[in-house]
C-alpha positions as CSV (number, residue, x, y, z in Angstrom):
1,X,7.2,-21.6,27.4
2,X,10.4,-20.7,28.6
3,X,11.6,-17.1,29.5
4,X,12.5,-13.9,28.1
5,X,16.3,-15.0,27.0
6,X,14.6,-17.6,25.2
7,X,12.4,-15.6,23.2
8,X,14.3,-15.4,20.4
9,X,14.8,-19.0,19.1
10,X,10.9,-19.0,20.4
11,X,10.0,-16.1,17.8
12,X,12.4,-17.9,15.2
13,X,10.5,-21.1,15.8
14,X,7.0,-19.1,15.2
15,X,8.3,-17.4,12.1
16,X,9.7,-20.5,10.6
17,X,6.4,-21.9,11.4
18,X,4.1,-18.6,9.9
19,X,6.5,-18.8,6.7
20,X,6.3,-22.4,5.8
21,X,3.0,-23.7,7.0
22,X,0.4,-20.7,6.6
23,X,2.6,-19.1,3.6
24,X,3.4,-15.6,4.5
25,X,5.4,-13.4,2.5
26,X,8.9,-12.5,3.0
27,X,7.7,-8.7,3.2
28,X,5.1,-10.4,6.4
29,X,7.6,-12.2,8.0
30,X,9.7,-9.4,8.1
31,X,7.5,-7.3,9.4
32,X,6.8,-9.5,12.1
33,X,10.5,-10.2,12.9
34,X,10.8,-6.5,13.6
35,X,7.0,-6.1,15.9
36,X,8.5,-9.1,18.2
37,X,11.9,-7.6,18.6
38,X,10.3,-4.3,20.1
39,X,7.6,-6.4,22.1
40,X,11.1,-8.5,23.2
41,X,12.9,-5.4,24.2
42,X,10.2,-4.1,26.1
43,X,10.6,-7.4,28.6
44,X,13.5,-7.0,28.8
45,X,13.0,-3.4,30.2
46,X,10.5,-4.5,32.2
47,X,12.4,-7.8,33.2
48,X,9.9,-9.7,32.6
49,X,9.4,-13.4,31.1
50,X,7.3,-14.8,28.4
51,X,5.8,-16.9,31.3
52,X,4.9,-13.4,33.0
53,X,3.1,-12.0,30.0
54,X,-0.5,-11.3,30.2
55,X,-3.2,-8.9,29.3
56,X,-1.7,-6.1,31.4
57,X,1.4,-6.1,29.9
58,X,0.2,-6.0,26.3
59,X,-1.6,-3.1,27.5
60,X,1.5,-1.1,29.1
61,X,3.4,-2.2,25.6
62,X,0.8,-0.6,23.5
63,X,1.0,2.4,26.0
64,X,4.6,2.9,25.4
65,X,4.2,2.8,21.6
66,X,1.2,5.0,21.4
67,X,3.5,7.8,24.0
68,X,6.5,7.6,22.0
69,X,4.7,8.3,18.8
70,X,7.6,6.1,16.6
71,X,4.5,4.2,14.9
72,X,1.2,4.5,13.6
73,X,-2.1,3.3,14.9
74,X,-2.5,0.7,12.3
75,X,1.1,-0.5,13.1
76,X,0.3,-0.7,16.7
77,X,-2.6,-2.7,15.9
78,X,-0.6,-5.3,13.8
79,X,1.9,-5.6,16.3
80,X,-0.4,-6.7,18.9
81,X,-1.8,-9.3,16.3
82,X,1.2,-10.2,15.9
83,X,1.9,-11.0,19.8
84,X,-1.0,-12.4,19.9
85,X,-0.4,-15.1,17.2
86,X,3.1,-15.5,18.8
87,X,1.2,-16.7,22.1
88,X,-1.0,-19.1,20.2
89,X,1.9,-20.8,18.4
90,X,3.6,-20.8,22.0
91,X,0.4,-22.3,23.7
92,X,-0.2,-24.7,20.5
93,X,3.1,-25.8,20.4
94,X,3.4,-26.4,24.3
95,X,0.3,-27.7,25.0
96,X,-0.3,-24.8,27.6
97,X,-2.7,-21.9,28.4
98,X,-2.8,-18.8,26.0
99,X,-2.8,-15.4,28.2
100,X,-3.9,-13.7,25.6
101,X,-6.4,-16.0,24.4
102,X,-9.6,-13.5,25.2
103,X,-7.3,-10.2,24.5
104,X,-9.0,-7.9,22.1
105,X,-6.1,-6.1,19.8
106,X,-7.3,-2.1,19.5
107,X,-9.2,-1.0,16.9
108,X,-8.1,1.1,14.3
109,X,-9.3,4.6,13.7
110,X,-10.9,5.3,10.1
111,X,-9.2,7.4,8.5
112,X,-10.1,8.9,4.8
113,X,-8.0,8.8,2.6
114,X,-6.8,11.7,0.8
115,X,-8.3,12.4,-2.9
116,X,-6.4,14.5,-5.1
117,X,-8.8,17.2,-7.3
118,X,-8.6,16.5,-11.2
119,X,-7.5,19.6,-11.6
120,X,-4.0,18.6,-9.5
121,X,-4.0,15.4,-10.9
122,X,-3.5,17.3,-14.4
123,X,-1.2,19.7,-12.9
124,X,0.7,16.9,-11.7
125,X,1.0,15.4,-14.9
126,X,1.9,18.2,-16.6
127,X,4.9,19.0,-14.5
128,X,6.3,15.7,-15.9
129,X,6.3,17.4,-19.2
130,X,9.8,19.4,-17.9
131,X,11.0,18.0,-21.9
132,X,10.4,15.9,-24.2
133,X,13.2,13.4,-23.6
134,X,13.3,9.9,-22.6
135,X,13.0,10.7,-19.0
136,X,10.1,13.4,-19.2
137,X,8.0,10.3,-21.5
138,X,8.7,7.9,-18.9
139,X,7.9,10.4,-15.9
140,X,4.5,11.3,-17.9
141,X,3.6,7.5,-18.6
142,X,4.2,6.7,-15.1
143,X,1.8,8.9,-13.2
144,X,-0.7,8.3,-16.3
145,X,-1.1,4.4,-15.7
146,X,-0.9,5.2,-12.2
147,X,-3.9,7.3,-11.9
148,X,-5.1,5.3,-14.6
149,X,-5.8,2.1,-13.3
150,X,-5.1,2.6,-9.4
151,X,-2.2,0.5,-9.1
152,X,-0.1,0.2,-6.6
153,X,3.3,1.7,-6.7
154,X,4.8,-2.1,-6.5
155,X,2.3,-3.8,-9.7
156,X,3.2,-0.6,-11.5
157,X,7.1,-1.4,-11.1
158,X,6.9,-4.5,-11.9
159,X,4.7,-4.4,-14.8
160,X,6.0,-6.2,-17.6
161,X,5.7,-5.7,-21.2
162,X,3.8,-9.1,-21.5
163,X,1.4,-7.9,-19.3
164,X,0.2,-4.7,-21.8
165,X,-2.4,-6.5,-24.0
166,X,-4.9,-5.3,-26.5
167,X,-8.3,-6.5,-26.3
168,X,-10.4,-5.4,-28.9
169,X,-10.3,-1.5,-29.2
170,X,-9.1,-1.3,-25.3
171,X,-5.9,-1.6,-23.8
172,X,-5.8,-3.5,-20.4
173,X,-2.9,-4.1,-18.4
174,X,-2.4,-7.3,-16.2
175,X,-1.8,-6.5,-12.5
176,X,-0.6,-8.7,-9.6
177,X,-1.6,-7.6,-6.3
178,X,-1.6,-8.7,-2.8
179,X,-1.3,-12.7,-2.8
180,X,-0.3,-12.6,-6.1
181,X,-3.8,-12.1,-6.9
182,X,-4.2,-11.1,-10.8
183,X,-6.2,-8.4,-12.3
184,X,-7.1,-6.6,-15.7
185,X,-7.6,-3.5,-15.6
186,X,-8.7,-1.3,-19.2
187,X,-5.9,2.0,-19.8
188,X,-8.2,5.4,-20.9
189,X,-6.8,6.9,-23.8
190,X,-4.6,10.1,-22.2
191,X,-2.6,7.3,-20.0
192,X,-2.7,5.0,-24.0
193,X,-1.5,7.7,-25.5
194,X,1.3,8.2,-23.0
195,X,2.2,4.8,-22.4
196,X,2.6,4.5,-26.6
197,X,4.8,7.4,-26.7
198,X,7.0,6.0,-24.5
199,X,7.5,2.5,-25.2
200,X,7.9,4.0,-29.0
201,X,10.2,7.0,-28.6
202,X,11.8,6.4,-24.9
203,X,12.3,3.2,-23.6
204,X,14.2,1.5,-26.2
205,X,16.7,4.3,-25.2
206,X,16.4,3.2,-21.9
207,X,17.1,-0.3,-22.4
208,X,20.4,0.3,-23.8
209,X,19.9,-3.2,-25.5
210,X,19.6,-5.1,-22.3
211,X,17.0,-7.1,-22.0
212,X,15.0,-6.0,-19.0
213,X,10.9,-7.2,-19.6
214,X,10.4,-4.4,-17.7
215,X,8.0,-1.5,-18.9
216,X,9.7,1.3,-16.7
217,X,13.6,1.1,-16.8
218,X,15.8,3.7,-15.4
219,X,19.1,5.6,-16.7
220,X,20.9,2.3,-16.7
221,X,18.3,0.3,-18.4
222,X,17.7,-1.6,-15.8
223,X,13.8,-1.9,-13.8
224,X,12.7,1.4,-11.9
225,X,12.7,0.9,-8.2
226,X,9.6,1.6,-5.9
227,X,11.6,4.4,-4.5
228,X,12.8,6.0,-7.5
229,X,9.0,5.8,-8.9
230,X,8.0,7.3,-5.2
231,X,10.1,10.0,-6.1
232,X,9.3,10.7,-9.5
233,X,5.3,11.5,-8.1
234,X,6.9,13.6,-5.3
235,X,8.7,15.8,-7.3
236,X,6.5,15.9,-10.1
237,X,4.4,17.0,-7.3
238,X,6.6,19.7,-6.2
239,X,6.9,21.5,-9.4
240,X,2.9,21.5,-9.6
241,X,3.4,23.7,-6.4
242,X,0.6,21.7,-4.7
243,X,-0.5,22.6,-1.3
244,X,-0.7,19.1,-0.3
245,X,1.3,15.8,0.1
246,X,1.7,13.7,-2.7
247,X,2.7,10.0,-2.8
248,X,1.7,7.0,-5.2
249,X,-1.0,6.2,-3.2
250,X,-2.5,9.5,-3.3
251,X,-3.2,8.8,-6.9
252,X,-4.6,5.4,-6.1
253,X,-6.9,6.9,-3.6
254,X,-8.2,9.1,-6.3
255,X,-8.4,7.0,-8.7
256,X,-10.9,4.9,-6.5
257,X,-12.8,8.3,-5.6
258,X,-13.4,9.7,-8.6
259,X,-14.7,6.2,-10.2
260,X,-17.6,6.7,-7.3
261,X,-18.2,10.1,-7.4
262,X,-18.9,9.7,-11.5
263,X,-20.8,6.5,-10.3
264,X,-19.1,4.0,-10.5
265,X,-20.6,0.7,-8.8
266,X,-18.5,-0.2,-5.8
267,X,-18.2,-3.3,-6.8
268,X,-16.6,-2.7,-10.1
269,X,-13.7,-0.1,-7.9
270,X,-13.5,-3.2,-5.7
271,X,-12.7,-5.6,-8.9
272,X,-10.2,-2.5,-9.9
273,X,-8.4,-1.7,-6.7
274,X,-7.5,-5.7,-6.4
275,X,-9.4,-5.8,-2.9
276,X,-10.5,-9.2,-1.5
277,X,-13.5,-7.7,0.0
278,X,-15.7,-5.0,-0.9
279,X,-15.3,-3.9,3.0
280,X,-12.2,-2.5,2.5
281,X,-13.1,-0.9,-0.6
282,X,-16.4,1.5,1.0
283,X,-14.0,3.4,2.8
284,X,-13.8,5.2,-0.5
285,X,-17.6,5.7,-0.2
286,X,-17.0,7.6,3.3
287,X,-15.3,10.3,1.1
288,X,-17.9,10.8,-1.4
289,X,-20.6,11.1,1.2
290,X,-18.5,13.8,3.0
291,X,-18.1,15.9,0.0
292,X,-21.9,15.2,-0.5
293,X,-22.0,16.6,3.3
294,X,-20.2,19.5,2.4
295,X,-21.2,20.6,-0.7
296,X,-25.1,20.2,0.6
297,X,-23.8,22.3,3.8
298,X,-22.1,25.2,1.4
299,X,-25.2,24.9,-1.2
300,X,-28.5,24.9,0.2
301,X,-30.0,28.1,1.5
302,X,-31.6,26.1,4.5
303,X,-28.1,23.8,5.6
304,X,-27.2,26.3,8.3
């Protein structure tokens, strides 16, 4: 396979490969440019070569991530997927013996998400409402359609006016997720209501008379950035003097609670979130069942 000063034209030659023949995304491939140059600088520490690497070593790399605390679990776990595939290409590709052929990547803790109350989902709402300017309409739509359909912060950016559609008396917007994968999911009538009042009254203000198909523009009239609409929630947030962190996904993550605690079928929340398997969608069911736990343990005379 070569050794550790090769690595890099090996790593370009398996990211070449994972972008063209299995189809990853540009976001994937970057992510898996950056896991490889840390697992690269670690043999390089360690002076060791890609013909040295086994089991051990994965386990000493994962060590050193998990001590310096720089990454989370789930990131740690990707990266050693990442290796992994890496060593598969190299072994494919080489005709030779994977080393980490049997090597188990660590699992990932479950962790619940975070679910906002209703109560600070209005209160977060209503610290849009700083004015009723173009700015404060867009703000208020934002959050709306966000908690409204459970976006992500990304679908909800790059929402386009073609994808607003009315369909009988409910009106659905058409999300891409993950893959591309599209979705359409019905609007309620507070985030309607908002979303009318500001593609009326604020956003052809916005546009300036360009020509963005973007629902959500910013000062310039050009498309609102992920980071921009991060920080719109965050701030919105902040004046709602909540006790807890807020971010985009917090709203998603509620969204998908409150569907099951008002229940919901799962299966409908998994159709709505955009997930490609139900799995990944009953993590939401862990929460309900521990607010079940605890309001059985606070309620009934007999719990403790």
């Amino acid at each position: 396979m070569g050794n550790s000063a090769e690595l890099p034209d090996l790593v370009a030659n398996y990211l070449n490969f994972a972008a063209i023949e299995k189809g990853l995304s540009k976001n994937t491939i970057s992510a898996y440019r950056l896991d490889l140059k840390k697992f690269a600088k670690f043999l390089d520490d360690h002076n060791l070569a890609v013909t040295d690497v086994s089991p051990n070593h994965v386990d000493l790399f994962l060590a050193s991530l998990r001590s310096s605390g720089e990454s989370a679990e789930s990131s740690n776990a990707r990266m050693v997927v990442t290796i992994r595939n890496l060593f598969k290409f190299l072994s494919s590709e080489n005709r030779t013996i994977d080393p980490l052929k049997d090597y188990s990547p660590p699992s990932i803790p479950k962790r619940l998400p975070k679910a906002l109350k209703i109560d600070e989902i209005v209160r977060i709402i209503e610290a849009t409402k700083i004015g009723n300017d173009e700015i404060s309409l867009r703000d208020t739509a934002l959050i709306e359609i966000l908690y409204a359909t459970g976006a992500r912060i990304s679908e909800v950016t790059n929402l386009s006016t073609d994808d607003i559609s009315q369909l009988d008396e409910t009106l659905t917007v058409k999300l891409f997720g993950k893959g591309s994968k599209e979705r359409m999911v019905p609007v309620g009538n507070f985030a309607r209501n908002s979303l009318e009042e500001y593609l009326t009254r604020s956003r052809p203000t916005l546009a300036k008379g360009k020509k963005s198909s973007k629902v959500f523009l910013n000062m310039r009239g050009n498309a609102l950035s992920r980071q921009s609409a991060w920080e719109i929630v965050s701030s919105a947030a902040e004046r709602a003097n909540l006790d807890v962190r807020v971010t985009p996904h917090s709203l998603r993550h509620s969204f998908a609670t409150h569907l099951l605690d008002g229940g919901a079928d799962i299966r409908v929340v998994q159709e709505l979130l955009g997930h490609a398997s139900v799995t990944t969608t009953q993590i939401y069911t862990m929460v309900t069942i521990d607010r079940l736990r605890e309001s059985y343990a606070s309620s009934h005379p007999r719990a403790n």
